[in-house]
N, C-alpha and C positions, 0 to 999 in steps of 0.2 A: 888649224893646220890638219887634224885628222879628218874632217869630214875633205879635206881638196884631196886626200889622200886616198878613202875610202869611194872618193868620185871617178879617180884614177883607173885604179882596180878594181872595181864593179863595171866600168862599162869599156873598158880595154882600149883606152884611146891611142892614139898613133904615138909613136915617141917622140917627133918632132914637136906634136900637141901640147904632150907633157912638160918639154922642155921648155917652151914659151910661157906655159902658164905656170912654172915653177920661177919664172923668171921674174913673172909681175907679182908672185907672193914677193920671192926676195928685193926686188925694187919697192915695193910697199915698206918695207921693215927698214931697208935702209936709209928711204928720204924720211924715215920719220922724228929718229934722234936733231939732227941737221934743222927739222923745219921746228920742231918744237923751239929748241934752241935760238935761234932766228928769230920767232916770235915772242920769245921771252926777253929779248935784251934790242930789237930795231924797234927806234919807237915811229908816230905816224903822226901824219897831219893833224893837230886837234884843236879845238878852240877850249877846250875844258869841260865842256858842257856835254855832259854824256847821258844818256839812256842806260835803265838797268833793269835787267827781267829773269826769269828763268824758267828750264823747261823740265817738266816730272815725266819722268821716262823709269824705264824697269831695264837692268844690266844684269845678263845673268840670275835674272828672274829676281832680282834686288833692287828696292828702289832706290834710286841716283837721280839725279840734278844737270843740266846744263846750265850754268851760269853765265849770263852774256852780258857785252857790255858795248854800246855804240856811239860813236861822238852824231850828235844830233843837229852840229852844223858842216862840216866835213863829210859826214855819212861813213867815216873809217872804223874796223872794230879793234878796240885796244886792244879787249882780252875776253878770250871764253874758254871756261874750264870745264871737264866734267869732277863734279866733287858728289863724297856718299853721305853727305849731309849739309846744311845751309846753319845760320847764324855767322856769330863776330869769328870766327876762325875763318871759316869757307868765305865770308864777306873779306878779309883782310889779305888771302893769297890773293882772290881774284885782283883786288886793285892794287895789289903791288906791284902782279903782273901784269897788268895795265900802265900802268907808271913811268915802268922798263928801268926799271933803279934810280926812280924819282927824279927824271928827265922830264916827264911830264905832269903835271899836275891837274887836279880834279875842283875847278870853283864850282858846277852844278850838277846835281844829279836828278832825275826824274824818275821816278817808280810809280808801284801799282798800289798803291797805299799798304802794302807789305810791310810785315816784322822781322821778317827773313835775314832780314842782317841785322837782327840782335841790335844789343848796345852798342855796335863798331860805330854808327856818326855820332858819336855821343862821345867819343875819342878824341884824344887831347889832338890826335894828327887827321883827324877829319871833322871835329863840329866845326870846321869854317864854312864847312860845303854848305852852299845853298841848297834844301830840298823842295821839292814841287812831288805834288800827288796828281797824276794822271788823271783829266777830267773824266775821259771816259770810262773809269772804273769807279768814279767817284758817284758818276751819275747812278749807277749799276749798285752799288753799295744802296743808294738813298730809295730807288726805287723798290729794292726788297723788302726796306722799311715801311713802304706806304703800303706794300703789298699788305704786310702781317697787320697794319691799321684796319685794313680794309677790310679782310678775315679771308685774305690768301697765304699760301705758304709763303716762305721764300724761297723755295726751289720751282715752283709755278710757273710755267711757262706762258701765262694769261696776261693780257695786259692789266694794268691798273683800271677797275673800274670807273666808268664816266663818270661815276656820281665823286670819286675824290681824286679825277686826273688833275685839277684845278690845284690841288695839293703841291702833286708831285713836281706840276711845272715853277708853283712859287719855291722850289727848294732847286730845280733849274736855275731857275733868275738869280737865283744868292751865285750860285756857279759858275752863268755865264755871263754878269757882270763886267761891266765894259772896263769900270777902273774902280778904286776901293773906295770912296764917299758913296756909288751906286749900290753898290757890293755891302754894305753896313746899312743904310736905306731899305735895300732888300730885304736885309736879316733879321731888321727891326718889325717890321711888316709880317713876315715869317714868326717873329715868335709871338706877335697879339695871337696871329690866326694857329696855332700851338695852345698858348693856353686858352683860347677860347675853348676849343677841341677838347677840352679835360671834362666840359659837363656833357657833352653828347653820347662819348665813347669812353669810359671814368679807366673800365677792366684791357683798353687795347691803349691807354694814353701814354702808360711808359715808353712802349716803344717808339711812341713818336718823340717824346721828350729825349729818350736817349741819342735820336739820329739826329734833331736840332741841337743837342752839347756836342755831338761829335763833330757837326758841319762849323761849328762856331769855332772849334777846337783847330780844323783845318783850315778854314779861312786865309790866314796869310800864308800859308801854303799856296791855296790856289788863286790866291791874287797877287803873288812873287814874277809871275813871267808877264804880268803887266807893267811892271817896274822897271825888269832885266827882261828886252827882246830874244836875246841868245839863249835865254831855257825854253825848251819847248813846253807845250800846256800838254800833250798828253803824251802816251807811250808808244802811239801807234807806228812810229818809224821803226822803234826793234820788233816789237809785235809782227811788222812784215817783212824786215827780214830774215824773222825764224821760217818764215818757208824756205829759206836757202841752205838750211841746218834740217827741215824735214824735207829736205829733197829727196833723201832713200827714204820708202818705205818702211824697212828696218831700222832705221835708229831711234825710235821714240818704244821701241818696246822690243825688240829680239837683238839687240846687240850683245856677244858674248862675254866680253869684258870691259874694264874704264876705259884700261889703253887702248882698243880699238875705235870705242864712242868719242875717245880726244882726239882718233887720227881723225875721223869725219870732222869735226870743228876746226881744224886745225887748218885741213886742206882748202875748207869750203871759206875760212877767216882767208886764209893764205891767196888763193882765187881773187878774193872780193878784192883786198887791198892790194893788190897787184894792176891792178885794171886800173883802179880809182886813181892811183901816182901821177900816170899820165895826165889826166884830166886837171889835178891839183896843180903838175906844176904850171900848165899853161895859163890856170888863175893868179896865179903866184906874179909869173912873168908880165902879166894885163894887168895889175897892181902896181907892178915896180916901172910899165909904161907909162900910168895912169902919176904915179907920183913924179916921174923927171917931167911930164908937161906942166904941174903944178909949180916945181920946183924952177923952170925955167921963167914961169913968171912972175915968182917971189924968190928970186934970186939972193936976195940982204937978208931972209929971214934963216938966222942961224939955229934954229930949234929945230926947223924943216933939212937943214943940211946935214945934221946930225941922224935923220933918221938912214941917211945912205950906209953905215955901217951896219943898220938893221936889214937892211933888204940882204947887203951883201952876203954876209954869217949866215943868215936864212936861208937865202939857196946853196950854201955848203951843203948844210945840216939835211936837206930836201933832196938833195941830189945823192950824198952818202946815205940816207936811209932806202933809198929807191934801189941803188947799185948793190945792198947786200939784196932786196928782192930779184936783181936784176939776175944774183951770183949766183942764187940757190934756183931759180929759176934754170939756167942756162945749165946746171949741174945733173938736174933730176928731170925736169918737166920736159924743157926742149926738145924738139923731133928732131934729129940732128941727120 
């Protein structure tokens, strides 16, 4: 508020001027309580299967966190915080405020092979969640390995030498594995040419041993969303929609305070899912069309008839979380 102030009175601007732009300060401060509010307790379209990432930004010349969180079949964001630190505390608001007071629930999560949230899935109210480790950071992890094999750094920006890309791609194939008999086939094949490798290279062989236990370690992780189609294999859907969160310039590193760095997420969450409702319900509706032509031609089958209180309840519940978007919307946003 001092520098709008000091902007004011250093360049003498008209009073009408003043007046307008003091108006969109206090319009900012006032839809803020309101929307936070709103996105802590409307919950959204989800299948359960969420995306989970975060962004390292400087607040007040302090580092902080954006924590995000995206359903990976609906494309909706439950929840993103700014918090001054990560682990099982910072892991356990975020998805409660995802949750929306445990309306909705969480069966997958996909990350970047991260520790970041601590012991929290390891919790009595979250080891059910399915994890998956994002192929593309897994590949990125394996590749640094080959690197330091090979006698590159791992911050090297060189590719893997031709003389052991051969390496690299059979630690690929364990990855991109089409289903798990292929996937163990692979790995078996991977670890002859492992320890063969201990008499060539004796003084660089740990590091390759170490990234063959880690990869074997991961494994059913990343052959989980062969099993279950609804987890996605990598990260890359939140990954692009953090450009919607670095859409200012300023927010990844000169934002003043948390609460100003939360109104950005807030607004830019608030945007997205507001747009998206539309779209959702009319899949919703092309579903419950799609089940009375079934139903009309398996009219006797009572398990089928039962699902009609599903659809029904459904577009309550779809319709009332749209209409508080619809309410805070028409409040603050609206050009009236």
């Amino acid at each position: 508020m001092s520098y709008f102030f000091f902007f004011i009175f250093n360049y003498s601007l008209p009073y009408r001027l003043v007046y307008k732009l003091y108006s969109i300060v206090n319009w900012v401060n006032e839809a803020f309580e309101p929307l936070r509010e709103m996105l802590r307790e409307t919950p959204i379209p989800s299948s359960g299967y969420w995306s989970y990432d975060e962004i390292h930004m400087l607040v007040g010349g302090e580092k902080m966190y954006a924590l995000t969180t995206i359903d990976t079949n609906t494309r909706f964001f439950p929840a993103a915080i700014i918090s001054a630190s990560m682990g099982t505390k910072a892991g356990r608001k975020l998805f409660r405020e995802a949750r929306c007071n445990a309306t909705l629930k969480i069966k997958g999560l996909v990350k970047d092979c991260t520790a970041n949230l601590g012991a929290l899935l390891k919790k009595r109210s979250y080891k059910h969640i399915e994890q998956q480790n994002c192929k593309t950071h897994v590949k990125w992890i394996f590749s640094r390995h080959v690197k330091v094999f090979a006698g590159l750094s791992t911050q090297s920006r060189k590719p893997v030498p031709a003389k052991w890309r051969w390496l690299l791609y059979e630690f690929y194939d364990v990855i991109d594995a089409k289903d798990e008999t292929n996937a163990y086939i692979r790995l078996e094949i991977l670890r002859s040419d492992v320890e063969r490798l201990r008499e060539i290279k004796p003084k660089k062989h740990k590091r390759l041993l170490k990234a063959f236990n880690q990869l074997e370690k991961w494994l059913p992780k990343l052959i989980s969303c062969r099993k279950n189609p609804y987890i996605a294999a990598t990260n890359n859907v939140l990954e692009g929609f953090h450009k919607k969160f670095l859409y200012y310039p300023s927010f990844k590193r000169n934002m003043m305070t948390q609460e100003g760095a939360q109104r950005v997420l807030d607004y830019r969450a608030f945007g997205h899912n507001f747009k998206k409702f539309p779209e959702a319900l009319r899949q919703f509706e092309k579903r419950y069309e799609e089940y009375r032509v079934i139903l009309t031609e398996e009219c006797r089958n009572s398990a089928l008839k039962g699902q009609g209180m599903y659809f029904k309840h459904r577009r309550i519940k779809l319709n009332h979380w749209f209409q508080k978007y619809c309410q805070l919307w028409e409040r603050y946003f609206a050009i009236i």
